[in-house]
C-alpha atoms as a printed R data frame, in Angstrom:
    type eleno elety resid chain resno       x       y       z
1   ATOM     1    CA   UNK     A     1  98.170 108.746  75.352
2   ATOM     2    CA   UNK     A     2 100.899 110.320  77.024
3   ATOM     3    CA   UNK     A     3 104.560 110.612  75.454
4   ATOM     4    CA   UNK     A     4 105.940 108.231  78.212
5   ATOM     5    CA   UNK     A     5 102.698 105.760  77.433
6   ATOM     6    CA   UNK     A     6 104.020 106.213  73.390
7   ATOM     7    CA   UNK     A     7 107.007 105.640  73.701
8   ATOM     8    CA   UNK     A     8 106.938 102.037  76.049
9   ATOM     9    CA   UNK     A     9 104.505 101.075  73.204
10  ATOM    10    CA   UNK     A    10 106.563 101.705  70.713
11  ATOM    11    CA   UNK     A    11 109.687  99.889  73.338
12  ATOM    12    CA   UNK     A    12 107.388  96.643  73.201
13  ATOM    13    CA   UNK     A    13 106.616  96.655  70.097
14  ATOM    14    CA   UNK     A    14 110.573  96.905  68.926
15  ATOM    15    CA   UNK     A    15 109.798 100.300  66.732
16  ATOM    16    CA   UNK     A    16 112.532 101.583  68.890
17  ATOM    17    CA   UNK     A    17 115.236 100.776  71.658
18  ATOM    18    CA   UNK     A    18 118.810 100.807  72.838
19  ATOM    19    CA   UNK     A    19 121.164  98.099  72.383
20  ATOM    20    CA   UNK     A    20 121.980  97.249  76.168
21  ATOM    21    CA   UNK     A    21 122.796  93.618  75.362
22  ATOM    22    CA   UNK     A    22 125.573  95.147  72.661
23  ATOM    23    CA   UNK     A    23 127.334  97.847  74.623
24  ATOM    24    CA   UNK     A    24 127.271  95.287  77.948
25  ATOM    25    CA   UNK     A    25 131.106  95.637  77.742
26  ATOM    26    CA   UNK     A    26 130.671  98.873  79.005
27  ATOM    27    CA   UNK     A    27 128.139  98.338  81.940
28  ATOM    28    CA   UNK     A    28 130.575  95.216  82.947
29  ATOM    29    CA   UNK     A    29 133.431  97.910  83.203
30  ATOM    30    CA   UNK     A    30 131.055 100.672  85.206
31  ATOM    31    CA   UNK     A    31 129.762  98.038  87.400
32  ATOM    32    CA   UNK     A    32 133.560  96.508  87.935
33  ATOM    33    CA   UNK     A    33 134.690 100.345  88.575
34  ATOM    34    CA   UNK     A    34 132.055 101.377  91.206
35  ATOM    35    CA   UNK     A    35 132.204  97.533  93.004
36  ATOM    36    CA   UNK     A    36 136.432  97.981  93.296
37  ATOM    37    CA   UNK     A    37 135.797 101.605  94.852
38  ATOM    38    CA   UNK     A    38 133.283 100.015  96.969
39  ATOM    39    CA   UNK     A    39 135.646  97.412  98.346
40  ATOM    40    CA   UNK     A    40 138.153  99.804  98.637
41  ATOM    41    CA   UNK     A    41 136.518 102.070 100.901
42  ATOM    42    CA   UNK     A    42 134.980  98.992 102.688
43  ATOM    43    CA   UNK     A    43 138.723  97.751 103.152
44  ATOM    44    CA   UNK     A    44 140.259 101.330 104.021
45  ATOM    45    CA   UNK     A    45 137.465 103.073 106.208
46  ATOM    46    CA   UNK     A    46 135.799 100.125 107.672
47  ATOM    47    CA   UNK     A    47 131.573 100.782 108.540
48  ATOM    48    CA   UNK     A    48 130.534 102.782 111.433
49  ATOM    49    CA   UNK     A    49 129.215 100.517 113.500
50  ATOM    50    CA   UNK     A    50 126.434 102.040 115.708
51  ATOM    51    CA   UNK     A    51 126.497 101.447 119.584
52  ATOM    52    CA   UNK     A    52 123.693  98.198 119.028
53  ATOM    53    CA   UNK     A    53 126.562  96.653 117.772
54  ATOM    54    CA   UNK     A    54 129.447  97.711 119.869
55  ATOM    55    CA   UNK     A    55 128.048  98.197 123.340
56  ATOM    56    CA   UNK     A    56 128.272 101.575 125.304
57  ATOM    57    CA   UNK     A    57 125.942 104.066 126.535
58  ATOM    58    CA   UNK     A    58 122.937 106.395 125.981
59  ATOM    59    CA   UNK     A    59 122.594 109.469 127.426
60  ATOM    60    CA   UNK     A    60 119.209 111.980 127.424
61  ATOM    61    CA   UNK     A    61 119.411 115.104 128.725
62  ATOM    62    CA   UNK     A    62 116.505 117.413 129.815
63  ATOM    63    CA   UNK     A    63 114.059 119.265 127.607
64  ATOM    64    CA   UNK     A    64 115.454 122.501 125.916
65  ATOM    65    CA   UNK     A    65 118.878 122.070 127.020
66  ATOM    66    CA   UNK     A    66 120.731 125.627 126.598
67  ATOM    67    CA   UNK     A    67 123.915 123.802 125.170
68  ATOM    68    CA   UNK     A    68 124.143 123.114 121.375
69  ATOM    69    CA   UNK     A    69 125.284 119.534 119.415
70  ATOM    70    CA   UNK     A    70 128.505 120.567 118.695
71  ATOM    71    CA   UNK     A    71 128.819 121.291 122.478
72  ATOM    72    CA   UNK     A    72 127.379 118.467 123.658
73  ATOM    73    CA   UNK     A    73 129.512 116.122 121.714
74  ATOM    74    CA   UNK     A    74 132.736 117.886 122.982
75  ATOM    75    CA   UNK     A    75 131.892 117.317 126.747
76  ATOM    76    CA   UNK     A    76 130.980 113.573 125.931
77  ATOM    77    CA   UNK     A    77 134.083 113.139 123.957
78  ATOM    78    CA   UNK     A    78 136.306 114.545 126.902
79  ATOM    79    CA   UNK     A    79 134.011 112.674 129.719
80  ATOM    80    CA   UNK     A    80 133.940 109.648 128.086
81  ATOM    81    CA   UNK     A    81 137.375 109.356 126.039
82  ATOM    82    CA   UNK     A    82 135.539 107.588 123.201
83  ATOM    83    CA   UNK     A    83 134.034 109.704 120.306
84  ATOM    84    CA   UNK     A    84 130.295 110.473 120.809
85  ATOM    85    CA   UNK     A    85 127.019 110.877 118.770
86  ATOM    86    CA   UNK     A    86 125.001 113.798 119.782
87  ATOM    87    CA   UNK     A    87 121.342 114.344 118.366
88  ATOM    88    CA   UNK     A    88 118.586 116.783 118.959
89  ATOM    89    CA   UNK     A    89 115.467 115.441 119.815
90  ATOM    90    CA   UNK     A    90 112.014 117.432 118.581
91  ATOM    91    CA   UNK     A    91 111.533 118.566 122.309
92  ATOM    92    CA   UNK     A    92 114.681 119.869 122.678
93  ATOM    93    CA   UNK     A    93 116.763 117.772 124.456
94  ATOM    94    CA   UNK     A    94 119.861 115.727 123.756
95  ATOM    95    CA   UNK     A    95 120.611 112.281 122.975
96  ATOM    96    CA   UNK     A    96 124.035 111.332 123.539
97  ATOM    97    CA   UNK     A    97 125.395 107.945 122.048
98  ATOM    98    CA   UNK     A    98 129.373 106.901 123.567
99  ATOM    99    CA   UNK     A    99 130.069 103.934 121.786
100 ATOM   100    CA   UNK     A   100 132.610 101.131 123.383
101 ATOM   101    CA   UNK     A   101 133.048 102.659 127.201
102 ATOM   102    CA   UNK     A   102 133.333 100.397 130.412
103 ATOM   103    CA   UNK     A   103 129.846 100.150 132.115
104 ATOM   104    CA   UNK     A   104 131.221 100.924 135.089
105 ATOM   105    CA   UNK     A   105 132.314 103.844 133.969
106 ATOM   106    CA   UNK     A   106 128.988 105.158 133.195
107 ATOM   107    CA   UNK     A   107 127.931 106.695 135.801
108 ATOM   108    CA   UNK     A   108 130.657 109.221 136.375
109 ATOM   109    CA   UNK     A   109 130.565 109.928 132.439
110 ATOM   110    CA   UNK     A   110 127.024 111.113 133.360
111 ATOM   111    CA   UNK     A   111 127.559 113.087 136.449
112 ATOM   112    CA   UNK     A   112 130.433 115.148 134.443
113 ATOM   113    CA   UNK     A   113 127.810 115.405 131.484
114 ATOM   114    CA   UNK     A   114 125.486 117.395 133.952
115 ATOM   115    CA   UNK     A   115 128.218 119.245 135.378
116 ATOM   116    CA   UNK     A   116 129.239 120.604 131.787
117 ATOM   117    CA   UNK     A   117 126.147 120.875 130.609
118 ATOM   118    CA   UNK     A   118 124.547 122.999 133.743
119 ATOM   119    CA   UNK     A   119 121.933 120.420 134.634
120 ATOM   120    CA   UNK     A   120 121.082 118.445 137.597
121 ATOM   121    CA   UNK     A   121 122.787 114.725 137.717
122 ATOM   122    CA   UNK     A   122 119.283 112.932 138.260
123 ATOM   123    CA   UNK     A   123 117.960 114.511 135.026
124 ATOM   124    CA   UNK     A   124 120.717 113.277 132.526
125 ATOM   125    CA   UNK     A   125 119.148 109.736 132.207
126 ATOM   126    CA   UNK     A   126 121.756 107.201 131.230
127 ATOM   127    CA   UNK     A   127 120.995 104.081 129.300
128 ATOM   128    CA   UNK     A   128 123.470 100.777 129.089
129 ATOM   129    CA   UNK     A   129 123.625  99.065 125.477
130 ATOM   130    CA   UNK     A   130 125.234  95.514 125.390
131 ATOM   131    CA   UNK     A   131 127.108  94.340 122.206
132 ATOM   132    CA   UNK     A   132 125.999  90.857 122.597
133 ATOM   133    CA   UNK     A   133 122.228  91.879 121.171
134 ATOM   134    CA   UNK     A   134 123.739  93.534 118.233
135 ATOM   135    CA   UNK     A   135 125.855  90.860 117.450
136 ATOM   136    CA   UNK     A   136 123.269  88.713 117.670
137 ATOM   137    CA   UNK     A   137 120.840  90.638 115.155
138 ATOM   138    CA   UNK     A   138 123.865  90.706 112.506
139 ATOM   139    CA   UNK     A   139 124.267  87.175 113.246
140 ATOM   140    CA   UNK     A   140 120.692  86.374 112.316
141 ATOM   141    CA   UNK     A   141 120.626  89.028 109.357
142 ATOM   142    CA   UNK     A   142 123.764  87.130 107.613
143 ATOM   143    CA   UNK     A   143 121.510  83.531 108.530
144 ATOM   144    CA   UNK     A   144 118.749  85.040 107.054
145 ATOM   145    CA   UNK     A   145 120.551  86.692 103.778
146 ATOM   146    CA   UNK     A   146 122.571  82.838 103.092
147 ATOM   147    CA   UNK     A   147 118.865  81.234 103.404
148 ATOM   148    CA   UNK     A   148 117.418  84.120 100.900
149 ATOM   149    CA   UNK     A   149 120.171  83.718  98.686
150 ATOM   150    CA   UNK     A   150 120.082  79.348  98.721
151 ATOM   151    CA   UNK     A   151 116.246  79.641  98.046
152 ATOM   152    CA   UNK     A   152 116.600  82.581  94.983
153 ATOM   153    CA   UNK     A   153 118.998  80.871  93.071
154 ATOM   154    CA   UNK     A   154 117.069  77.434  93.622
155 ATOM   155    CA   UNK     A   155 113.455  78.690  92.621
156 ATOM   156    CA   UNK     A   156 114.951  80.693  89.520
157 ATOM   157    CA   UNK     A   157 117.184  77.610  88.413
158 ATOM   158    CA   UNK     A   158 113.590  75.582  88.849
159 ATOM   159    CA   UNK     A   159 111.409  78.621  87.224
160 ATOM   160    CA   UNK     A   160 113.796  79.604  84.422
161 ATOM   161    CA   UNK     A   161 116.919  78.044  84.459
162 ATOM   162    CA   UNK     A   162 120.550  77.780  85.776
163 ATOM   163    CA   UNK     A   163 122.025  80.597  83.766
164 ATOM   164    CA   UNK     A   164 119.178  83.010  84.955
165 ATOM   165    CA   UNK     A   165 119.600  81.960  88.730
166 ATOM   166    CA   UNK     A   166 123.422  82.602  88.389
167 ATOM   167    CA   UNK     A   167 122.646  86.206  86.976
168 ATOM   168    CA   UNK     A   168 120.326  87.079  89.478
169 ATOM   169    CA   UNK     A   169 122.684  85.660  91.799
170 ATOM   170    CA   UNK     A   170 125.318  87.691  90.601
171 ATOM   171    CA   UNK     A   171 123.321  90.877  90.466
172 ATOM   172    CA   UNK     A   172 122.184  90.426  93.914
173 ATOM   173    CA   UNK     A   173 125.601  90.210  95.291
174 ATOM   174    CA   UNK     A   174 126.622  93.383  92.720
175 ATOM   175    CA   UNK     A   175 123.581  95.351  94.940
176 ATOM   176    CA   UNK     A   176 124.637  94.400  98.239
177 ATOM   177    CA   UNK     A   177 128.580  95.537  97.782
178 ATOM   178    CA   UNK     A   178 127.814  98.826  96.554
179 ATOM   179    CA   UNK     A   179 125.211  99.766  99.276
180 ATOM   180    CA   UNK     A   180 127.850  98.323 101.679
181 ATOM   181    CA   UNK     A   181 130.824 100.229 100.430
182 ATOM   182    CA   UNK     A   182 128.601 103.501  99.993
183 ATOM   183    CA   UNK     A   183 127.906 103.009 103.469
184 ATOM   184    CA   UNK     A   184 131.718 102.957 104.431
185 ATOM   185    CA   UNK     A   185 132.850 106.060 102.228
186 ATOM   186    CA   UNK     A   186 129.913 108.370 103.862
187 ATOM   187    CA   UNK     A   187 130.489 107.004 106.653
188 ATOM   188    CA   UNK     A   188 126.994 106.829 108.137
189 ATOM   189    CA   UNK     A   189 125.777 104.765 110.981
190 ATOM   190    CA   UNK     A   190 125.117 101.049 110.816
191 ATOM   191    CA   UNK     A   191 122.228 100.543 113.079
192 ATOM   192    CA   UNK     A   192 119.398  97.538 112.990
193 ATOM   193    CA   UNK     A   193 117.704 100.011 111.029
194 ATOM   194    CA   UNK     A   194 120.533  99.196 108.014
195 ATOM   195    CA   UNK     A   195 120.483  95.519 108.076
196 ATOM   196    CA   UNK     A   196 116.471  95.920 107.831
197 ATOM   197    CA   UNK     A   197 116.805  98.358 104.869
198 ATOM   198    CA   UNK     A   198 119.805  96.114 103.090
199 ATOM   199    CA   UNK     A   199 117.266  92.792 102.954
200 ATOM   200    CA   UNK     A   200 114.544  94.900 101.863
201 ATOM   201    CA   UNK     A   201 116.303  96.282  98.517
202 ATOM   202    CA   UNK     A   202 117.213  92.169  97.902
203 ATOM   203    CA   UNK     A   203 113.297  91.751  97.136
204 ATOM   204    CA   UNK     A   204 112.961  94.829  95.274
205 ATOM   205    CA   UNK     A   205 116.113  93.801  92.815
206 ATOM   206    CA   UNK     A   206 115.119  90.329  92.225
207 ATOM   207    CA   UNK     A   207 111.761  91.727  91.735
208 ATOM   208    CA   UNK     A   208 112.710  93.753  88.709
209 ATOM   209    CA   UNK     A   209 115.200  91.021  87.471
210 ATOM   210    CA   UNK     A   210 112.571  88.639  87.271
211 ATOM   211    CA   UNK     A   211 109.963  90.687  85.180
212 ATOM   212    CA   UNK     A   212 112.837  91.125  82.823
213 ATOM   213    CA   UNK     A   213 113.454  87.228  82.524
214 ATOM   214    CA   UNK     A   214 109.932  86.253  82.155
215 ATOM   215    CA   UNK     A   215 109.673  88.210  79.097
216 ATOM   216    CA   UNK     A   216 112.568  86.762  78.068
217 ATOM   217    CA   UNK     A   217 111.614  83.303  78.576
218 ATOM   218    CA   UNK     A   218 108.188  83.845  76.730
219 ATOM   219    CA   UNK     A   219 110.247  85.640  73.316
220 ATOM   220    CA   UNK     A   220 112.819  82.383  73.479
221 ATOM   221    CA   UNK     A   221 109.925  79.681  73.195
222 ATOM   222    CA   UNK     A   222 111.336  77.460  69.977
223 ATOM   223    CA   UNK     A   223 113.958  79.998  69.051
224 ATOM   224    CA   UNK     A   224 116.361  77.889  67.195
225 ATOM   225    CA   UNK     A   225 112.999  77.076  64.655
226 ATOM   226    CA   UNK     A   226 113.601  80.667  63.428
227 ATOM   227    CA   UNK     A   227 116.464  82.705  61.561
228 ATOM   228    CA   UNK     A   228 115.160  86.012  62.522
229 ATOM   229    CA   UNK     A   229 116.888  87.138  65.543
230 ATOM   230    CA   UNK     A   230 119.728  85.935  68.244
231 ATOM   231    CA   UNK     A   231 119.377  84.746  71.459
232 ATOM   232    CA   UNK     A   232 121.277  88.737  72.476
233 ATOM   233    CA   UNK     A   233 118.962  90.285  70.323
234 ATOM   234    CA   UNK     A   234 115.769  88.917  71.930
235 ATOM   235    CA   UNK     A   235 116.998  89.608  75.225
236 ATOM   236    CA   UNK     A   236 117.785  92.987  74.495
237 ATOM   237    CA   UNK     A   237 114.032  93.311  73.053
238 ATOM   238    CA   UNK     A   238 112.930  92.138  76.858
239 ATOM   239    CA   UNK     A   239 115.063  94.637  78.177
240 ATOM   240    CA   UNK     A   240 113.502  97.274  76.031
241 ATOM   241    CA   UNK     A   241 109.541  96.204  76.126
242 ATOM   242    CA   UNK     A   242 109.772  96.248  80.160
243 ATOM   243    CA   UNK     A   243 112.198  99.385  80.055
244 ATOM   244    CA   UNK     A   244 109.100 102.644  80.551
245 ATOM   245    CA   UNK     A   245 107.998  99.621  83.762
246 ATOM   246    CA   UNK     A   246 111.093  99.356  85.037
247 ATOM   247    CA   UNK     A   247 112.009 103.229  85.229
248 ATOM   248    CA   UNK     A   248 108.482 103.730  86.688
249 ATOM   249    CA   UNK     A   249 108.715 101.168  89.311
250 ATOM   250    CA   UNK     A   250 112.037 102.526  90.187
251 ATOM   251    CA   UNK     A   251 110.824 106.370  90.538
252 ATOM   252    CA   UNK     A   252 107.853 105.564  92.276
253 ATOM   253    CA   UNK     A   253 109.888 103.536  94.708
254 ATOM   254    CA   UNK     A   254 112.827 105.862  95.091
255 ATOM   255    CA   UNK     A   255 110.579 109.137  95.383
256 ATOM   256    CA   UNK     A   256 109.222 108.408  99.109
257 ATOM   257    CA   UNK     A   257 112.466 106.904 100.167
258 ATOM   258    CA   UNK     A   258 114.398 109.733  99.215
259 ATOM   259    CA   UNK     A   259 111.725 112.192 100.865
260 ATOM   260    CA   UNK     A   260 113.104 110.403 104.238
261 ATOM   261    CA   UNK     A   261 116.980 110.856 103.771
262 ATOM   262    CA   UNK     A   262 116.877 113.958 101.948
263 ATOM   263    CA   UNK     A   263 114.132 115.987 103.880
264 ATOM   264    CA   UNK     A   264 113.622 114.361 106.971
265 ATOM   265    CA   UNK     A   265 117.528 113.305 107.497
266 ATOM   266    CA   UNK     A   266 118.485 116.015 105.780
267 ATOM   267    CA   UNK     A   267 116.917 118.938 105.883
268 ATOM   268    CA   UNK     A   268 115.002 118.420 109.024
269 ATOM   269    CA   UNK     A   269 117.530 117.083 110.992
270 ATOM   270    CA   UNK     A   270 116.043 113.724 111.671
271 ATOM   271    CA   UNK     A   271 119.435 111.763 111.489
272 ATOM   272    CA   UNK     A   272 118.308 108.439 112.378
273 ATOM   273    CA   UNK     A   273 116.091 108.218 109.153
274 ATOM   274    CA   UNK     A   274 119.566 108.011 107.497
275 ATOM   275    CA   UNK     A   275 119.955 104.844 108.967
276 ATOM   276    CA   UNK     A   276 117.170 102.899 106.980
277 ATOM   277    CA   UNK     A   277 116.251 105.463 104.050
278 ATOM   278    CA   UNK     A   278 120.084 105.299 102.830
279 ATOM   279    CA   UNK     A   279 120.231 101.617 102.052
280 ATOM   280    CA   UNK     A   280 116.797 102.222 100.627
281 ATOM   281    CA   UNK     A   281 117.982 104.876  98.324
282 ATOM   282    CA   UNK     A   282 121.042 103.424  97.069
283 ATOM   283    CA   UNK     A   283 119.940  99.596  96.967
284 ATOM   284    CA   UNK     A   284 116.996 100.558  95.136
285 ATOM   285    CA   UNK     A   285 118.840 102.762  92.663
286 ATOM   286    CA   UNK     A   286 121.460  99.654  92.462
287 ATOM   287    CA   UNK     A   287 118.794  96.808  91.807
288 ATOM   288    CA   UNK     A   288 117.295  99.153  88.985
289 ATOM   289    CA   UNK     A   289 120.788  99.378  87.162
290 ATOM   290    CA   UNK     A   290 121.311  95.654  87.592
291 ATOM   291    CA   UNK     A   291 118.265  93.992  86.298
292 ATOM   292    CA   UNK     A   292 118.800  96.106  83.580
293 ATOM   293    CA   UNK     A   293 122.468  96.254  82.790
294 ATOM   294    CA   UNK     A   294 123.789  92.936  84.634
295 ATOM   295    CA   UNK     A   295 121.593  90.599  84.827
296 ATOM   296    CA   UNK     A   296 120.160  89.925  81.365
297 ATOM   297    CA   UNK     A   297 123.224  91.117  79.277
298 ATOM   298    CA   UNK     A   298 124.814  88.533  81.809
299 ATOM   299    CA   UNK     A   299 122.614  85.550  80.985
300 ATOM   300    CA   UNK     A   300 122.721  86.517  77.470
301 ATOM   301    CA   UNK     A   301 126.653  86.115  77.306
302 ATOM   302    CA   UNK     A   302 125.935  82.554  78.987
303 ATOM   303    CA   UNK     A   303 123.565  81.348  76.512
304 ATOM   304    CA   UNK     A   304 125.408  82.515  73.347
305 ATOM   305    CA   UNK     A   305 127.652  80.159  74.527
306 ATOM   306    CA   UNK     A   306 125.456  77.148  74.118
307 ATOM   307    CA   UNK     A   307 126.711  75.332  70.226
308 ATOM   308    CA   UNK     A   308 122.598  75.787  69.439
309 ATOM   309    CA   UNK     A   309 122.868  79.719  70.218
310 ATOM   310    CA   UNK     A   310 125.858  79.523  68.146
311 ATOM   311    CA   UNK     A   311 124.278  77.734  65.282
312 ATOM   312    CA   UNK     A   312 121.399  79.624  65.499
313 ATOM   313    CA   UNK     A   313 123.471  83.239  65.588
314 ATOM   314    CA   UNK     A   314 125.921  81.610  62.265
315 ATOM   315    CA   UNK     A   315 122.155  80.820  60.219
316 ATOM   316    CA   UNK     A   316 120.869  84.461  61.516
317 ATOM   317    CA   UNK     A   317 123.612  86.260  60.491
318 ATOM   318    CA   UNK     A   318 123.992  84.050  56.685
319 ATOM   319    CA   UNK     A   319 120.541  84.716  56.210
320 ATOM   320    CA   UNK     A   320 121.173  88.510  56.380
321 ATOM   321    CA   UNK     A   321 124.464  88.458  54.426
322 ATOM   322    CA   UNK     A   322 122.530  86.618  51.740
323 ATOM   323    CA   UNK     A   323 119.903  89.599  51.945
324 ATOM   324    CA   UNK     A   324 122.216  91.649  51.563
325 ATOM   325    CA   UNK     A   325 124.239  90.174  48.507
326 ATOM   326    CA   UNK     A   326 120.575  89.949  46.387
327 ATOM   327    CA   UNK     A   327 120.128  93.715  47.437
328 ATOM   328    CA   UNK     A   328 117.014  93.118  49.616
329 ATOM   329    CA   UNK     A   329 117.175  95.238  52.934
330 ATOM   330    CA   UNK     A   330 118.698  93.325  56.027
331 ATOM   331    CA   UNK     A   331 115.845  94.649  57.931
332 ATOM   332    CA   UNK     A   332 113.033  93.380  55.863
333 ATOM   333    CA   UNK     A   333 114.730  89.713  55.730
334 ATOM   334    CA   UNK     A   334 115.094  89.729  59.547
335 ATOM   335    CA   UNK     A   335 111.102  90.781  59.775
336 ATOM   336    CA   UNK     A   336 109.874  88.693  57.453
337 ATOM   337    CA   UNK     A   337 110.356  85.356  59.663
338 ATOM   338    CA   UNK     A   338 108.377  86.309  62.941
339 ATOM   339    CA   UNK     A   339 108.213  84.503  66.515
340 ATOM   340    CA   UNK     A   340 105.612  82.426  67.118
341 ATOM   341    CA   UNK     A   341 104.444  84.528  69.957
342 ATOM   342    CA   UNK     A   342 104.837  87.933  67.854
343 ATOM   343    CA   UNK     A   343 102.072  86.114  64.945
344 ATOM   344    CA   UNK     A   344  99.100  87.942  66.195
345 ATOM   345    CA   UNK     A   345 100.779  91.076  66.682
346 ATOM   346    CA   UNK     A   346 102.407  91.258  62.820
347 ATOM   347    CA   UNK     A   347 100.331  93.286  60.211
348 ATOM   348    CA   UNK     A   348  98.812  91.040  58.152
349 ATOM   349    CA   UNK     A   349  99.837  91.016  54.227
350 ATOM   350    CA   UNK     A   350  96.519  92.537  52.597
351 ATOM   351    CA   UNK     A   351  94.326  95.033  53.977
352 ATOM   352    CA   UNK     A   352  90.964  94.358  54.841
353 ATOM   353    CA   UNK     A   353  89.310  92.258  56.741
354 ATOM   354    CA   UNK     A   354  91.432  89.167  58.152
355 ATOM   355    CA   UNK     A   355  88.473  86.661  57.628
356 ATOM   356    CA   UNK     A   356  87.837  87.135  53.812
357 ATOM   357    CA   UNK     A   357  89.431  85.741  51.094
358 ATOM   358    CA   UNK     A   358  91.737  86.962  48.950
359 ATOM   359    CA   UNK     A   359  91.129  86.091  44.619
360 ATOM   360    CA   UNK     A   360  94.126  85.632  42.400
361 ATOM   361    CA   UNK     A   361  93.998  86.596  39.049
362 ATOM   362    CA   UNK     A   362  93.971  84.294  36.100
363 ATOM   363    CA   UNK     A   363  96.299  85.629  33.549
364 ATOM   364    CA   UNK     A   364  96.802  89.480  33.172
365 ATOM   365    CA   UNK     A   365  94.456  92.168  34.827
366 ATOM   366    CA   UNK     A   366  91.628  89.350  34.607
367 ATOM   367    CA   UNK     A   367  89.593  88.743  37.209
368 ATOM   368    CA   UNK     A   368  88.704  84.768  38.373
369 ATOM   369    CA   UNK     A   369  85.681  83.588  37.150
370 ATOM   370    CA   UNK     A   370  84.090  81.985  33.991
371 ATOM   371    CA   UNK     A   371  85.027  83.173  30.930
372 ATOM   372    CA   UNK     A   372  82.529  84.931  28.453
């Protein structure tokens, strides 16, 4: 077995793990950190919008034009008056986005266009773009995004329970704010392409959240019958025993996705992968973190409210001070009182085969048995 395949054994078992539930504090303050510089850059540099949503033209110029992108976008800028979006096509010509201009206007933007760049007017194509259609697709995205959210929180409060829906819920929101405000600080194009890729992450983050709350909900069945662990601690053994599945997921996931913005926006030059494969990236990387470090933690803090959780974390934590008083080791008092679901997976008391019988002695170093 491979170290990774050891080690999420030894994570579900509870040999070993981290305390995530304990030191929640902390991912509380990250997550409150990176979700105020979010908002601030949201509030302060506003998204770049693509032309979809504000209106304005599209201009293509000829195969293997001689002038470069940084060219290009200078002559559209000082045609047009608005600021301009210039890409390179694989054949070699240009594609020329002026966001916000009169369509009236468009025509003479694309004679001037030809004139600068050296080509003839009928071969600089020109393309009008309505704001009403993107409007209408952000419309219908923020529709369908209320309905997803309404029907999450409903099935999880009917599958699990209330608290669990409101962490997921919260989570969920945590994802979408951060891929938003990453979106405004690098300031890269909103297109259709970015609403698509911003309700695809939603599935992926609930997706992990909920693997983590199932096991959760199968290690809390009759909890309050036992004194060996708190509601917090059983979480955080959920956390850990779907940890290695959770990392995997995410890398498997992440690896393609970041193929697309790194390599093919990147590298290659592809810029309107960046459009889709950045709310990929950072939404996936986002719903990852909260499952993880939100949402259970979260529900956790919830239920410890609950005066049975209490009671149950004031007999816990007797029982071990007791231990400890009679010099037995906390640890073996908290494992000597196991889950009803963890029976079949505890070592049994004698070694040897589970079926047979064990013999007590009768009196000292005698076997059972008639006496001769």
């Amino acid at each position: 077995m491979s170290k990774l395949g050891t080690l999420g054994a030894r994570l579900h078992r509870g040999e070993v793990g981290y305390d995530f539930v304990g030191n929640r504090k902390i991912w509380y303050g990250i997550s409150i950190l990176i979700t105020i510089t979010a908002i601030v850059g949201l509030a302060v540099r506003g998204l770049n919008m693509g032309i979809e949503f504000q209106g304005g033209a599209v201009f293509t110029t000829p195969a293997k034009t001689a002038a470069s992108v940084s060219q290009a976008e200078k002559y559209a800028e000082e045609a047009s008056g608005h600021d301009a979006i210039v890409q390179k096509l694989g054949n070699g010509s240009l594609r020329i986005q002026v966001a916000g201009i009169d369509t009236n206007k468009a025509d003479s933007v694309s004679a001037e266009l030809a004139k600068d760049l050296g080509v003839a007017e009928k071969d600089v194509t020109g393309e009008l773009v309505g704001p009403s259609w993107g409007e209408q697709i952000a419309n219908k995205a923020w529709q369908g995004l209320g309905i997803f959210l309404v029907l999450v929180v409903i099935y999880l409060a009917i599958a699990f329970e209330w608290r669990m829906a409101l962490a997921a819920f919260v989570a969920l929101i945590h994802d979408i704010t951060i891929t938003v405000g990453i979106y405004a600080l690098v300031g890269f194009e909103v297109t259709p392409g970015t609403v698509i890729g911003l309700l695809t992450i939603l599935g992926y983050s609930l997706y992990d959240t909920v693997v983590v709350f199932d096991s959760l909900k199968e290690q809390t069945k009759d909890i309050t019958k036992q004194t060996r662990w708190t509601y917090s601690e059983i979480a955080n053994r959920s956390i850990n025993s779907t940890l290695v599945r959770s990392i995997n997921t995410t890398v498997v996931a992440l690896l393609p996705v970041a193929g697309l913005l790194f390599i093919g926006g990147g590298f290659l030059g592809a810029g309107m992968l960046n459009d889709i494969s950045l709310s990929l990236f950072v939404g996936l990387a986002a719903g990852a973190y909260s499952s993880i470090f939100i949402a259970t933690p979260l529900v956790a803090d919830l239920k410890e409210r609950e005066p049975q959780m209490k009671a149950l974390k004031k007999r816990v934590l007797a029982k071990r001070a007791q231990a400890a008083t009679q010099g037995a080791s906390p640890n073996a008092e908290v494992t000597d009182e196991p889950l009803d679901d963890d029976r079949e997976d505890a070592a049994p008391a004698v070694v040897g085969p589970r079926d047979q019988p064990v013999s007590r002695s009768r009196g000292r170093g005698r076997p059972s048995g008639k006496r001769r």
